[in-house]
C-alpha positions in Angstrom: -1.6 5.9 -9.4 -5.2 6.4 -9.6 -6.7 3.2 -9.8 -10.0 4.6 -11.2 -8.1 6.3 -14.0 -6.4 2.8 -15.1 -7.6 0.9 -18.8 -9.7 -1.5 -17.5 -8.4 -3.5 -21.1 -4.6 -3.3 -19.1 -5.2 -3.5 -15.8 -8.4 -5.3 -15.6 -11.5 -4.0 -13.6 -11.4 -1.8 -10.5 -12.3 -2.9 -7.2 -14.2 -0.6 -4.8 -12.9 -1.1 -1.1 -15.4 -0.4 1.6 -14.2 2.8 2.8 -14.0 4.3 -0.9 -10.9 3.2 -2.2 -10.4 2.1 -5.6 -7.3 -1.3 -5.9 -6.7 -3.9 -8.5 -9.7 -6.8 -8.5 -7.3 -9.2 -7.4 -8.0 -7.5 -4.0 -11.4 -7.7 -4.2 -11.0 -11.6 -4.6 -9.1 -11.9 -1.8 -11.5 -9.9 0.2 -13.8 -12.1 -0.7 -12.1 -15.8 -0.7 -10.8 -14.5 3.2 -14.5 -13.3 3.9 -13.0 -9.9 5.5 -13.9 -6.7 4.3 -10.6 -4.6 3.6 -10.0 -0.9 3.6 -7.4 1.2 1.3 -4.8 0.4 4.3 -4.7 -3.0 2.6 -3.7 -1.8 -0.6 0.3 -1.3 -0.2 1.8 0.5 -3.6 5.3 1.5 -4.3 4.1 4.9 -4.7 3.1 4.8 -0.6 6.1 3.1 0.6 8.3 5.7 -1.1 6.4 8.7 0.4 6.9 7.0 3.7 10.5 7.3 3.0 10.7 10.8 1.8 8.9 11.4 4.2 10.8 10.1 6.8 14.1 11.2 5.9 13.1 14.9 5.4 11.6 14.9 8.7 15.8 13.9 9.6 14.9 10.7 10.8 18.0 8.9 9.1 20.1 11.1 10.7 21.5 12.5 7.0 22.8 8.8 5.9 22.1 7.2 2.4 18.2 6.1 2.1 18.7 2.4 1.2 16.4 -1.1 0.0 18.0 -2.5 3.0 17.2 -1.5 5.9 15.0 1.6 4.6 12.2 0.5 2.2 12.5 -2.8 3.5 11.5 -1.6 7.3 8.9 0.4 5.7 7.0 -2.8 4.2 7.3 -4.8 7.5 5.6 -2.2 9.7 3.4 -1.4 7.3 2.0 -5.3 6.8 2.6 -5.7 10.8 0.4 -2.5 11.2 -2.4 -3.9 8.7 -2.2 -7.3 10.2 -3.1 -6.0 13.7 -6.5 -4.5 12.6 -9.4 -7.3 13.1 
């Protein structure tokens, strides 16, 4: 989902990240509370975590078995927040 193309009378207003990327306000607050300033790497979506997984099992590597919550998508959110975290 586009975040610029969302009703701003649904989702609220759009928040503009500092690289270019468009996330919910609620982001921006937190940005701004923490005193950081965030990049679209910060905004995790469904959307992402699932093309991480397609991704990853079309490029075979789970091995042909059953793409599952747990471990799959799971595993996928971890490193994902792990990878974010490390970035100052």
């Amino acid at each position: 989902i586009d975040a610029g193309t969302m009703s701003p009378f649904e989702h609220g207003e759009v928040f503009v990240l500092e690289d270019g990327g468009e996330c919910d306000l609620d982001l921006g607050n937190y940005e701004r509370f923490l005193g950081v300033s965030l990049t679209s790497r910060s905004n995790l979506t469904t959307g992402k975590v699932y093309q991480l997984v397609i991704e990853r099992e079309r490029r075979g590597d789970y091995l042909g078995k059953t793409v599952q919550v747990v471990p799959h998508i799971v595993d996928v959110i971890q490193e994902w927040v792990l990878d974010v975290a490390k970035v100052p």
